[in-house]
C-alpha positions in Angstrom: 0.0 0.0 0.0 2.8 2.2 0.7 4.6 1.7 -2.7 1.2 2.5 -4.8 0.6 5.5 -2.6 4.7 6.6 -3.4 4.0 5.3 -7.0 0.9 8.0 -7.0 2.4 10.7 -5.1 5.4 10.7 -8.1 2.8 10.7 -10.7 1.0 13.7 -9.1 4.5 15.2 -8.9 5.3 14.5 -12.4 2.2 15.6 -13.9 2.7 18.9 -11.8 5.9 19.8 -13.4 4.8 19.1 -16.5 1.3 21.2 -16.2 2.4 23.8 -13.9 0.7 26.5 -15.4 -2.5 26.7 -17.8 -0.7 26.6 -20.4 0.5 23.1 -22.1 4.5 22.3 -22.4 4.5 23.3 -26.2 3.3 27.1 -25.6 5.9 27.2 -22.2 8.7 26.4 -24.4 7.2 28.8 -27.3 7.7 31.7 -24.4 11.7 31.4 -24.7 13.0 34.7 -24.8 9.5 36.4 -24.5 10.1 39.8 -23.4 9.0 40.0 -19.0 7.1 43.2 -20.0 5.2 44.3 -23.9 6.7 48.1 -24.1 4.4 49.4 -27.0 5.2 53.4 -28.2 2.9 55.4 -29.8 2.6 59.3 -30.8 1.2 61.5 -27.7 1.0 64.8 -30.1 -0.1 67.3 -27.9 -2.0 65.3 -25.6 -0.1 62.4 -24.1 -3.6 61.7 -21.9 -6.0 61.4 -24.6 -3.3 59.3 -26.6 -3.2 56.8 -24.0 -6.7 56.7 -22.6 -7.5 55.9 -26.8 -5.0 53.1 -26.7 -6.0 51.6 -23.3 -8.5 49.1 -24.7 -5.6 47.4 -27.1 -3.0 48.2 -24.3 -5.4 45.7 -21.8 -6.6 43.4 -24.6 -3.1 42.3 -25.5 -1.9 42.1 -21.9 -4.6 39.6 -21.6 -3.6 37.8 -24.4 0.0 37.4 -24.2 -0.1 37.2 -20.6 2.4 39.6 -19.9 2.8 43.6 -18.7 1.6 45.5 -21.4 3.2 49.5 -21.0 2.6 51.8 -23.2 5.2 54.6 -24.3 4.7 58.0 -25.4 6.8 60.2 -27.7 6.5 63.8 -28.5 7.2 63.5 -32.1 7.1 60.4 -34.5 10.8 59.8 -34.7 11.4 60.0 -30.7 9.2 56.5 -31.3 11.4 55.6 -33.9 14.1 56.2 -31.9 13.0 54.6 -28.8 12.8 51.5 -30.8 16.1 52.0 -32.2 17.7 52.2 -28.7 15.5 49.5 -27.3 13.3 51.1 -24.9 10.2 50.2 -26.5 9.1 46.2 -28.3 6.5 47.3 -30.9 4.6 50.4 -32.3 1.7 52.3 -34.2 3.3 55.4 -36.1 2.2 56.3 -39.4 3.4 54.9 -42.7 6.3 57.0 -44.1 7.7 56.7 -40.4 7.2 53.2 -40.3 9.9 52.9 -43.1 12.4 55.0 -41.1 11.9 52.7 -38.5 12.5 49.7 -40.8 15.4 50.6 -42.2 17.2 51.8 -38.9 15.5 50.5 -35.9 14.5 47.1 -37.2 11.0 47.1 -36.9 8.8 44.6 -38.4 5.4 45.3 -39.5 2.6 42.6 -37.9 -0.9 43.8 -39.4 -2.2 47.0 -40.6 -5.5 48.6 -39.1 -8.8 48.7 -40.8 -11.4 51.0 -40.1 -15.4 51.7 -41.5 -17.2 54.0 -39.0 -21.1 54.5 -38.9 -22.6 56.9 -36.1 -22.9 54.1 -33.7 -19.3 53.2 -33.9 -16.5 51.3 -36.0 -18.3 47.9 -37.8 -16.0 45.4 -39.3 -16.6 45.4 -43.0 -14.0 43.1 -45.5 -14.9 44.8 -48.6 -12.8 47.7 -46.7 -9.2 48.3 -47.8 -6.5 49.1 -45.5 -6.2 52.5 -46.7 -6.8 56.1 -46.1 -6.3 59.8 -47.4 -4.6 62.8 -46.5 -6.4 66.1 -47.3 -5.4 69.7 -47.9 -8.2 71.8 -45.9 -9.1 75.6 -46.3 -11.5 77.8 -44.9 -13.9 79.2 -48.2 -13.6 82.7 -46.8 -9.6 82.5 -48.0 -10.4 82.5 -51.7 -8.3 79.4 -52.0 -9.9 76.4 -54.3 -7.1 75.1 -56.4 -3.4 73.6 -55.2 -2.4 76.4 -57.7 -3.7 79.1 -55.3 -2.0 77.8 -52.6 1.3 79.9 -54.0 2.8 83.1 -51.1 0.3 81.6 -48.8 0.8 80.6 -45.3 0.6 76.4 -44.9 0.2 73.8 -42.0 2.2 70.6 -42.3 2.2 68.3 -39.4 5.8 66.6 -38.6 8.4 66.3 -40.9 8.1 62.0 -40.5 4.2 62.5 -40.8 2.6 60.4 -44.1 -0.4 61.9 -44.4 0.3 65.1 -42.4 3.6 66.1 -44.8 4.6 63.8 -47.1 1.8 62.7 -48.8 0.7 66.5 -49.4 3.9 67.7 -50.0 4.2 65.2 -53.1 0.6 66.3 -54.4 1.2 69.8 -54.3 4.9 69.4 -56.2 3.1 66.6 -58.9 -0.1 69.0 -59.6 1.8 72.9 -59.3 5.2 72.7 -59.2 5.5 74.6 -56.0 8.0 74.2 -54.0 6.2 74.2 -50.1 9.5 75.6 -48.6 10.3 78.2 -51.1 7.0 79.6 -52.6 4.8 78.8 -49.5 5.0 80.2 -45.8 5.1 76.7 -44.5 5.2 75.4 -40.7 5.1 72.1 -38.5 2.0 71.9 -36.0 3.3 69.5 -34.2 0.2 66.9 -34.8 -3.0 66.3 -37.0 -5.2 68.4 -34.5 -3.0 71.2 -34.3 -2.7 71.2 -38.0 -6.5 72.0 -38.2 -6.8 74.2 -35.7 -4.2 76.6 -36.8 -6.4 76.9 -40.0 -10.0 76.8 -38.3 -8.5 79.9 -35.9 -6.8 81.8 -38.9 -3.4 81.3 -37.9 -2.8 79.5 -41.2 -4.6 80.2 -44.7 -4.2 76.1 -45.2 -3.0 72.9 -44.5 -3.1 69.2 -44.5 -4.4 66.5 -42.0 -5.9 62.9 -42.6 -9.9 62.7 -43.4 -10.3 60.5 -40.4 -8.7 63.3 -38.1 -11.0 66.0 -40.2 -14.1 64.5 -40.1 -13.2 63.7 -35.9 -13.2 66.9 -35.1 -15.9 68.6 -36.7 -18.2 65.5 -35.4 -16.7 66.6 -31.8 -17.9 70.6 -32.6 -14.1 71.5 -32.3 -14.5 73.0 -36.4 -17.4 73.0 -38.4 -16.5 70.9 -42.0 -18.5 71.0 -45.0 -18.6 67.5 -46.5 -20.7 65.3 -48.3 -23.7 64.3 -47.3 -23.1 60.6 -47.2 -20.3 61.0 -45.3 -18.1 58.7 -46.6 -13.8 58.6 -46.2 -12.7 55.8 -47.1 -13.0 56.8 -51.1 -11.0 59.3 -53.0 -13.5 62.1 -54.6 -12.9 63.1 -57.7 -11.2 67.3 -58.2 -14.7 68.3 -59.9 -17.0 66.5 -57.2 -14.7 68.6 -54.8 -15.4 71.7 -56.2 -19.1 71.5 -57.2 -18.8 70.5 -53.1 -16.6 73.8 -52.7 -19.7 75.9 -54.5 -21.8 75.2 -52.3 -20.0 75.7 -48.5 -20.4 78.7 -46.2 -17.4 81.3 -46.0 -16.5 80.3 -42.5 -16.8 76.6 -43.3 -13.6 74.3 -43.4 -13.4 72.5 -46.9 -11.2 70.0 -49.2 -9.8 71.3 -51.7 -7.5 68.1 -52.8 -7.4 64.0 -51.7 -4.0 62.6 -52.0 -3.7 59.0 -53.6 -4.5 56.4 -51.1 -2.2 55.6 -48.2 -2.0 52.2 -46.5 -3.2 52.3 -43.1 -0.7 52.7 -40.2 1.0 49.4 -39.1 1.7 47.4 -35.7 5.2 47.2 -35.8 7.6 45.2 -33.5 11.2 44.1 -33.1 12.4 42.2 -35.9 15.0 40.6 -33.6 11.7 39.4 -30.7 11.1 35.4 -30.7 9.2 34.3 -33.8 7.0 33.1 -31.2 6.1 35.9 -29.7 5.9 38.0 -33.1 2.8 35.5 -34.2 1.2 35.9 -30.5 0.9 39.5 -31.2 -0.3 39.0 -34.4 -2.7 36.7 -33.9 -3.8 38.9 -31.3 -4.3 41.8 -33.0 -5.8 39.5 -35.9 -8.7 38.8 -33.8 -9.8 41.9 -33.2 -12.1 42.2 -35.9 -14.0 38.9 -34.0 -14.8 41.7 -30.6 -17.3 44.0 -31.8 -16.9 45.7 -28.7 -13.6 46.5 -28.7 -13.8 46.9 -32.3 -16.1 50.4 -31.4 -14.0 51.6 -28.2 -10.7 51.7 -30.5 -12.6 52.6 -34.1 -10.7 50.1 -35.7 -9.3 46.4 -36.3 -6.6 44.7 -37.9 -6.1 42.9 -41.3 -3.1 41.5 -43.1 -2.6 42.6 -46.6 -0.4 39.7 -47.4 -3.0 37.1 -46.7 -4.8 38.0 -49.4 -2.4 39.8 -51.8 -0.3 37.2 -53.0 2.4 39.7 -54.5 3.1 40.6 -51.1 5.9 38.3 -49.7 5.2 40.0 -46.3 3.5 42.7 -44.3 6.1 45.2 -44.8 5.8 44.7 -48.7 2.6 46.5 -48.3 4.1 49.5 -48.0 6.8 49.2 -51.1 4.9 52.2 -52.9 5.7 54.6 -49.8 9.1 53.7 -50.4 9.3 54.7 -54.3 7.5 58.5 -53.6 10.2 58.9 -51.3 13.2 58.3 -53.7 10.8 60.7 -56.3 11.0 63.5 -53.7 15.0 62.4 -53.5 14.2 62.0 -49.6 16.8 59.9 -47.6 15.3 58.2 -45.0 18.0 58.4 -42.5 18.4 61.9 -42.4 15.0 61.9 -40.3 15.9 59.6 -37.7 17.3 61.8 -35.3 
């Protein structure tokens, strides 16, 4: 009796150390090299608080789904992200596009998954047919007789940050392609500092114009902070055409903010990470982030999900191949990517 009840007592033991935890053997030894705590950066702009009180939802949905300390990071400009990646005091990231190349090519990032969004007045709803893309806009108020690119010539101009996609780069290569302008030399040009910013320095006259992303746009005048005149359907995920802009333009109020020009579409900003982070733990954040789209309610606190352009584009070899076009405007505006990574 006392050998079965030693014979027992080792197989309880045994089975113990093999199932210490809720998690089988196979995933235990997929955690090798995990990092002890998910550092995740993102752009504060000029309000750290509202930057992480928006990301909070993510921020506590992937802590429960790794299983480990999820900390965000905030960084006053997109390339002190990039940088804190570079240096390694953050794992992963959302900046935008352009900066996500940066980031690539000096701070080894690695893109996961690329957000999605379709908003309705009752929140974000996950819709496939939805591309991972968005626009970047240049914005006037009627009242400054502005209503072409061309006019845009010896006046005063909002860009966002010199790493911003849609908030300089973007822009700045649609005004070059359709004037021939050069911003710096035949505009009065300045950095806001973020996409709000941007807008408010033309909805308070500081600026005659500038550029933000729709998304930000449409935000704020549904918040009050400007009133916008778009169209009634209130679609943003579609480029409008230059004539449907100005028949638009015709018929806004003088103190109204309006588009005068959509850039070509931009893929969506990306979940970057580490390159050099366990395989492992590279596909437990994606598949995290993947499943997203699968919690409508978290799907309408963040107003977005996640997608993977390579799943279903099979010209893309990976994630970071989405963004190959990016990376051809910038050798047409001879930009060297470096130079920005301070």
């Amino acid at each position: 009796m006392k050998a079965f009840r030693t014979i027992v007592l080792l197989a309880v033991a045994a089975a113990l150390l093999i199932g210490g935890s809720n998690r089988p053997v196979a995933a235990q030894e997929d955690r090798a090299g995990w990092p002890s705590n998910f550092i995740v950066g993102i752009f504060a702009g000029e309000d750290p608080g509202k930057a992480l009180s928006g990301f909070e939802p993510e921020r506590a949905y992937l802590e429960e789904k790794l299983g480990i300390r999820t900390i965000m990071y905030t960084g006053g400009s997109y390339t002190a992200v990039i940088t804190a990646m570079k240096a390694g005091r953050v794992d992963g990231f959302e900046v935008g596009p352009f900066s996500y190349l940066l980031a690539a090519q000096e701070a080894n990032a690695e893109a996961l998954a690329v957000q999605a969004a379709g908003t309705t007045k009752s929140g974000a709803l996950v819709n496939p047919d939805i591309k991972p893309y968005y626009y970047s806009v240049i914005v006037t108020k009627k009242k400054s007789g502005i209503k072409t690119l061309a006019d845009l010539k010896g006046k005063s101009f909002s860009f966002v940050d010199p790493a911003s996609t849609s908030g300089n780069l973007m822009p700045r290569t649609l005004i070059i392609k359709e004037t021939g302008l050069d911003p710096d030399k035949d505009m009065k040009t300045i950095f806001a500092g973020s996409h709000p910013t941007s807008v408010t320095a033309i909805w308070s006259d500081k600026v005659d114009a500038g550029a933000t992303y729709i998304g930000n746009l449409v935000t704020m005048a549904n918040e009050g902070q400007v009133d916008l005149c778009w169209f009634s359907d209130g679609v943003i995920d579609e480029k409008r055409s230059a004539d449907d802009l100005a028949t638009l333009y015709d018929t806004c109020k003088d103190d109204q903010l309006v588009v005068i020009a959509m850039t070509d579409p931009i893929p969506n900003t990306p979940f970057a990470v580490n390159k050099n982070l366990p395989e492992s733990f590279k596909k437990a954040v994606k598949d995290a982030l993947l499943a997203i789209k699968d919690d409508p309610e978290l799907v309408a606190k963040l107003g977005n999900w996640y997608v993977d352009p390579a799943a279903t584009d099979t010209s893309l070899k990976a994630t970071d191949n989405f963004y190959d076009g990016l990376r051809d405007v910038a050798k047409t505006l001879g930009l060297e990517l470096k130079s920005l990574v301070k």
